[in-house]
C-alpha positions as CSV (number, residue, x, y, z in Angstrom):
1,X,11.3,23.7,29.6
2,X,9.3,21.1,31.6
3,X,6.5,21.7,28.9
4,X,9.2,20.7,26.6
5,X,10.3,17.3,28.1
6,X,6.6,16.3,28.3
7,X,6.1,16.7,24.3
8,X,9.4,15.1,23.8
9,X,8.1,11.8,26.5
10,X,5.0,11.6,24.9
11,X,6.4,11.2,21.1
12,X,9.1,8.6,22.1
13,X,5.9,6.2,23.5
14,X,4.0,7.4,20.4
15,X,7.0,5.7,18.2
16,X,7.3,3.1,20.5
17,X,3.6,1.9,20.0
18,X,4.0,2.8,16.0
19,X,7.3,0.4,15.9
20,X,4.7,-2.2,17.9
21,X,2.1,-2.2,14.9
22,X,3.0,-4.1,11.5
23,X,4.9,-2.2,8.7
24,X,1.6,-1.9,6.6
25,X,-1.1,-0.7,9.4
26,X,2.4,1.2,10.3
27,X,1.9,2.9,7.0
28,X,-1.4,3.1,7.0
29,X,-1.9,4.9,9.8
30,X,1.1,7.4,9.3
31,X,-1.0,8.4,5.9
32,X,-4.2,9.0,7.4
33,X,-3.5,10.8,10.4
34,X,-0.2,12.7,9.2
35,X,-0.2,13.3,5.9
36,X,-4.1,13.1,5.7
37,X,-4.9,10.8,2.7
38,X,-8.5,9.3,2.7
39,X,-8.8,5.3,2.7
40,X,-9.0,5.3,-1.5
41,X,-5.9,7.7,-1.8
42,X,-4.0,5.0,0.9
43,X,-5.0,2.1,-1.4
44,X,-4.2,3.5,-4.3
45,X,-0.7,4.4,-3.3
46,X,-0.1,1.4,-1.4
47,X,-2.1,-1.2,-3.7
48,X,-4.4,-2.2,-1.5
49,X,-8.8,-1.9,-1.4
50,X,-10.2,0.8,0.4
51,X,-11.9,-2.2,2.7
52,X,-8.5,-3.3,3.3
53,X,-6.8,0.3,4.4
54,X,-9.9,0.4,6.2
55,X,-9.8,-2.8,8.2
56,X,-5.6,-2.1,8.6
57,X,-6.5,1.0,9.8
58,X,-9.3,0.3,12.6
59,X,-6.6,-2.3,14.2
60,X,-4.2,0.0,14.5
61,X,-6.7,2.6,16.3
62,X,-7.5,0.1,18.1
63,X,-4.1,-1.1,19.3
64,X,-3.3,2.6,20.1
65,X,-6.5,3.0,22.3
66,X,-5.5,0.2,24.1
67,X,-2.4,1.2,24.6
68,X,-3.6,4.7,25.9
69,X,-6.6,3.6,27.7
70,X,-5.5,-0.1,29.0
């Protein structure tokens, strides 16, 4: 149960910090590490250059990381 409450803690900050990042890098992100799309399938769905996911993407890793790590 304890194992439980630990999962459940660490996805409520994981949505807080998503809910922190812009709706696009949001988006972004959530496609590439959930539903796996690479940085051409991203732009194509959302309109967007590769670069651009790309350069969306790497702020919101970074944002995360500093979240993590301070």
């Amino acid at each position: 149960m304890e194992s439980r409450a630990l999962i459940l803690e660490a996805l409520e900050q994981v949505c807080e910090l998503l809910d922190t990042l812009p709706m696009t890098s949001r988006r972004i992100f959530l496609m590439a590490q959930i539903d796996g799309l690479s940085n051409i399938e991203i732009g194509e769905r959302l309109g967007l250059t590769p670069n651009a996911v790309q350069k969306s993407l790497a702020r919101a890793l970074v944002r995360c990381y500093a979240a993590v790590y301070g």
